[in-house]
N, C-alpha and C positions, 0 to 999 in steps of 0.2 A: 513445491512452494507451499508452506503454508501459510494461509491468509489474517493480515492482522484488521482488526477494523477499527473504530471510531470508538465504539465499545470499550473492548480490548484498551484501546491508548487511554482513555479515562479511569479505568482500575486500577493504571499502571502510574498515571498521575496522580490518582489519589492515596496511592500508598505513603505513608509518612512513618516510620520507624527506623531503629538502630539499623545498621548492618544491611542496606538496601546494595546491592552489588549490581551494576549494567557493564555489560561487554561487546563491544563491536567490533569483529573482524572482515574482514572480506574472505569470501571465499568462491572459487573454483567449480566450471560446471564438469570439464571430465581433464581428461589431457594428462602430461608428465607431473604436473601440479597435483592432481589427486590421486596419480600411482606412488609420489613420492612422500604422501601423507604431511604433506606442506598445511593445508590447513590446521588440521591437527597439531601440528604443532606448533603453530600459530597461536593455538585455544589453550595447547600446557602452558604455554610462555607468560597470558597476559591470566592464568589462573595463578600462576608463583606470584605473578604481582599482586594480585589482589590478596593473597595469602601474607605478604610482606605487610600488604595496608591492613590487613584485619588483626594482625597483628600489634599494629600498633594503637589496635583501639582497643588492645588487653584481653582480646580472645585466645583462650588457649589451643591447643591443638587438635582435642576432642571435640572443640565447638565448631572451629573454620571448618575440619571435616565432616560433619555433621553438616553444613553449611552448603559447601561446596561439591559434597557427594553427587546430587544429579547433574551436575554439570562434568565432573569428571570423569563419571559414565560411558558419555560422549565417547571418548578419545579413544576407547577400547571395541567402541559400536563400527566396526568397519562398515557396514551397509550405511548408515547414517550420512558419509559421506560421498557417497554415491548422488550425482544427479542432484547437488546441490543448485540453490541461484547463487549471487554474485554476493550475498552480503548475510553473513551469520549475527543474530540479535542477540541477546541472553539476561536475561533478569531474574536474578534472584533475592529473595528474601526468606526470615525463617517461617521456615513452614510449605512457602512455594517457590515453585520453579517455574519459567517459562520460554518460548523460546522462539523467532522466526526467521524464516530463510524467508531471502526477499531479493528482488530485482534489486538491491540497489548495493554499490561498490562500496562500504562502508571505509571509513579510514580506522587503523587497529586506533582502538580506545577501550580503556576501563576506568571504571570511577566504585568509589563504597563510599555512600552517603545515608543520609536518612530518609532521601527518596531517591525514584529511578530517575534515572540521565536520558532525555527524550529527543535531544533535539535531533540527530539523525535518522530521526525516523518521520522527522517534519515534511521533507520533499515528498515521501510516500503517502502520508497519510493526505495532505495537502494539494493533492492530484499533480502535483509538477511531473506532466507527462504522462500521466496515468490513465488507465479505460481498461476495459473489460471488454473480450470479443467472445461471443456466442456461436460455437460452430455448429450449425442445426441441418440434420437430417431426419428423415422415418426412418433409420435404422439406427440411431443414437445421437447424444445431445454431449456437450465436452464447453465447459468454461473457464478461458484462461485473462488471467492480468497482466496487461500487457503493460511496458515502459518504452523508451526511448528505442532499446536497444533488444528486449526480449519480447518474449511471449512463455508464462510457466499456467501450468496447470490449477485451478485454483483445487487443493485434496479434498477442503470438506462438501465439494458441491455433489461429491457424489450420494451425499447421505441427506440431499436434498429433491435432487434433479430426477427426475425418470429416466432408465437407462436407454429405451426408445420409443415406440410407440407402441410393441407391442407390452409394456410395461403398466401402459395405460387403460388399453381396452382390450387386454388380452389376444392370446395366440390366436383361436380360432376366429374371433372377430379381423382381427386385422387381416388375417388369409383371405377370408371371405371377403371384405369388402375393399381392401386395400392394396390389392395384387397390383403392381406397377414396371414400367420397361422407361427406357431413359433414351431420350430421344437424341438424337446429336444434330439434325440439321436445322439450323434456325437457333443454337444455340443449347444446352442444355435446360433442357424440362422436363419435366416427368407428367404421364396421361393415365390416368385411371383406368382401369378394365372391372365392371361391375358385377358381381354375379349378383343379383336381385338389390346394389344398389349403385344408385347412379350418382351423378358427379356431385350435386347438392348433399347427398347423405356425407361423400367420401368429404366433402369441405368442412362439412360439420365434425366428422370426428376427426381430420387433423387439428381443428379450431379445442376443440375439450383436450387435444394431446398438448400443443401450446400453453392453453391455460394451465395447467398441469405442469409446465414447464414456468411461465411467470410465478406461480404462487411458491415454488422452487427459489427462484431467483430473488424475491422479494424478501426470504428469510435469509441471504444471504449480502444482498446490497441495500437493505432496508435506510441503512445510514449515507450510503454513498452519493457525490456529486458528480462522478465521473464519466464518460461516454462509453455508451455501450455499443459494441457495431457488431451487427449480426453476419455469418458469413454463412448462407446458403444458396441453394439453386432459387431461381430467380422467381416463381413462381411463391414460395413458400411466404417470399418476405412480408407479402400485405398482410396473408392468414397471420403472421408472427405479431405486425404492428395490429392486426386488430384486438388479439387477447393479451396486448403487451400492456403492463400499469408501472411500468418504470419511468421515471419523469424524461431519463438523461436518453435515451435509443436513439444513436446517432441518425439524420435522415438519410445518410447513405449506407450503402452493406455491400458489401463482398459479393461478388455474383459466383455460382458453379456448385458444386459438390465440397465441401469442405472433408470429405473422409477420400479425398482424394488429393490436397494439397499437402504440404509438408509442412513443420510450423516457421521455417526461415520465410516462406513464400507467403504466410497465411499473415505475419506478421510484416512484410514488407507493404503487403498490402494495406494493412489496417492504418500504418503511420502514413500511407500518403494521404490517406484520407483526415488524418488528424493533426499532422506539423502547423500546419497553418491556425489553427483551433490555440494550440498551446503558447506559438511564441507572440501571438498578439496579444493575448490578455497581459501578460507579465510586462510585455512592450506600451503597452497601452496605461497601465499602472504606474509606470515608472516614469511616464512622458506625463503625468500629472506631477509629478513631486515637487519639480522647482513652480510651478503656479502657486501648487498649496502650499509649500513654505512663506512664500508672498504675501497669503493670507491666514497666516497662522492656523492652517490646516495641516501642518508637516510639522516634523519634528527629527533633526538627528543626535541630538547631546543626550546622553545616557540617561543622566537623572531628568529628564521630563519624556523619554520613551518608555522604560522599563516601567513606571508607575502609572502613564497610563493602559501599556497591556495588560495590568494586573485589574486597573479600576475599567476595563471593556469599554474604551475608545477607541482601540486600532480596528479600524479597517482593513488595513494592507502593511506586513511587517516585510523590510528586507532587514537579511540576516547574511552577514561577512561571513563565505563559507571556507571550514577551519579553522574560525575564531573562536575564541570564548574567553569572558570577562571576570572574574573571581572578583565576590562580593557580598551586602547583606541589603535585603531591603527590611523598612521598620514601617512597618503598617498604620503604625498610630503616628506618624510625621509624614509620611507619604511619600517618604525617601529612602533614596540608598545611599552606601558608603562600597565605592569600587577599595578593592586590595590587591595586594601582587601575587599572591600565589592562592592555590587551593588550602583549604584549611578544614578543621573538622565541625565548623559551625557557620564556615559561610555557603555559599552555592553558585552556580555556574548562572550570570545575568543576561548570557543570551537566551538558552535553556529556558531561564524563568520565564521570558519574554513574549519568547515562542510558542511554548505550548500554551500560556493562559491565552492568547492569540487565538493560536487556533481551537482551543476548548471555548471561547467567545466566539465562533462562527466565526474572525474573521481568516484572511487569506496571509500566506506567510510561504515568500521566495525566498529561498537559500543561494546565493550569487556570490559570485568570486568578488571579491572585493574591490580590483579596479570597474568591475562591474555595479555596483554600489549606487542610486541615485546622487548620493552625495558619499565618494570613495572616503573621506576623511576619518568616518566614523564606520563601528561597526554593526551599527541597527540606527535603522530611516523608517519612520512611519507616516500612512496618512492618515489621516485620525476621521470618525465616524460626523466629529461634532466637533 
């Protein structure tokens, strides 16, 4: 998986030009689905579409392939699809390409506008379900993102992370002072054996091996609100929470050896400790709505939500998932004019909604529509003020 961040979704937001192309597939982590190159042709299918639309915005044929070359790439990369997550992203514009595999089951979509098309990648960026587990030993460190239903590796942590301890305070040092046997009764722990240093030195340099591992972490969640749950042998955890500077380190962690669990087990774990975390907040949000309506804190008619996500009053967006509203907002009237179809000058008003939402700090659930605070409409906000 590669990882998208907060970053990342605001470059991506602030692109405004011709010819912006976004593609969302789902796709396949192994199975008869990826021997049968189903993905793959998933990604030809919705690339001829987009080559139909680019077409009609009087692109010739030496441009769209010019255009669409790194994406069509892809298709011939057999490794590429290998060990996929559940959901293929793809953005392009001229000059760049981009791209992330992500826990999440995308529905096939392509759009060519003048900016990139965000909104399903709003669950992801917006924590619905999301956290980060840190599987830590002295013989190596591993950090995955975890969702609902997986646990993926996150790739660039390794050009962050120390690979273990001896990484940190070198081979001989660690031999020397670090020599360890793993205990089994009374649970797993590990005991020091000192050749001229005893158990205060050995605490100290697992404590600088940690911190080594937080300043790691910190360049890679710098942006993040998400829970972090660590999964080590039981001992380690305090040494972890004392050189830990991450706000979110969930107070519970995984007890045992995590280069000993599998990731089905490592992640079964992680969610029991986190289900309850996720569906109350959204529960809790939503069981405000009809008060704040009451007091004109709420809002679900289009033209007075969509203008104030943009003017950074929403608090809390729900968003009717597999909807979307084709429209214009006019800046200098503070309104929009909804339309029936897509067109080459209007935009998608859930999309707009959402992301200036969540580019405002605030929170934005994606919920099946009979799920809906008020099912009628397809965006309910609670406003800041």
């Amino acid at each position: 998986m590669n990882h998208i961040t907060l970053d990342d979704f605001k470059k991506l937001a602030q692109k405004h030009q011709p010819h912006c192309v976004s593609i969302f597939i789902p796709t396949h982590r192994a199975g008869q689905e990826v021997n049968q190159r189903i993905d793959q042709r998933m990604l030809k299918n919705k690339l001829k579409t987009v080559r139909q639309q680019l077409e009609e915005y009087q692109l010739n044929d030496g441009e769209i392939d010019k255009l669409l070359q790194p994406a069509a790439a892809l298709l011939t990369h057999g490794d590429f699809w290998k060990n996929r997550s559940d959901g293929l992203a793809l953005f392009i514009s001229p000059g760049e390409f981009v791209y992330y595999s992500l826990p999440v089951s995308f529905n096939t979509f392509s759009l060519v506008s003048t900016h990139h098309y965000l909104l399903p990648l709003i669950p992801y960026l917006n924590n619905e379900g999301r956290f980060y587990l840190l599987a830590l030993s002295l013989n190596e460190v591993k950090l995955y993102a975890g969702s609902p239903h997986h646990l993926d590796e996150v790739e660039e942590a390794a050009q962050h992370l120390p690979a273990g301890m001896e990484d940190v305070l070198g081979d001989d040092n660690t031999q020397r002072n670090l020599q360890f046997r793993t205990q089994q009764s009374g649970g797993e722990h590990t005991m020091y054996h000192g050749h001229g240093a005893g158990k205060d030195d050995a605490k100290t340099e697992t404590l600088k091996y940690f911190r080594a591992i937080n300043d790691g972490l910190l360049k890679i969640l710098h942006n993040e609100k998400v829970p972090l749950v660590v999964a080590a042998v039981e001992y380690l955890v305090p040494i972890y929470a004392e050189a830990n500077d991450y706000k979110y380190l969930w107070e519970d962690s995984i007890a045992g050896n995590p280069e000993r669990e599998n990731l089905a087990e490592l992640h079964k774990k992680a969610w029991e400790l986190l289900a309850d975390h996720f569906d109350s907040e959204r529960h809790e949000k939503s069981d405000l709505f009809e008060g704040a309506l009451a007091n004109k804190r709420a809002a679900y008619k289009m033209d007075e939500v969509v203008p104030a996500a943009i003017n950074q009053r929403v608090d809390t967006l729900f968003v009717s998932k597999g909807d979307e509203v084709w429209g214009t907002f006019d800046r200098a009237q503070n309104d929009i004019r909804i339309e029936n179809e897509k067109t080459e000058h209007n935009t998608g008003l859930l999309n707009l909604a959402a992301t200036h939402t969540l580019l405002n700090g605030g929170r934005v659930f994606v919920m099946p529509p009979d799920k809906m605070p008020e099912s009628t409409s397809k965006l309910n906000a609670l406003f800041r003020y």
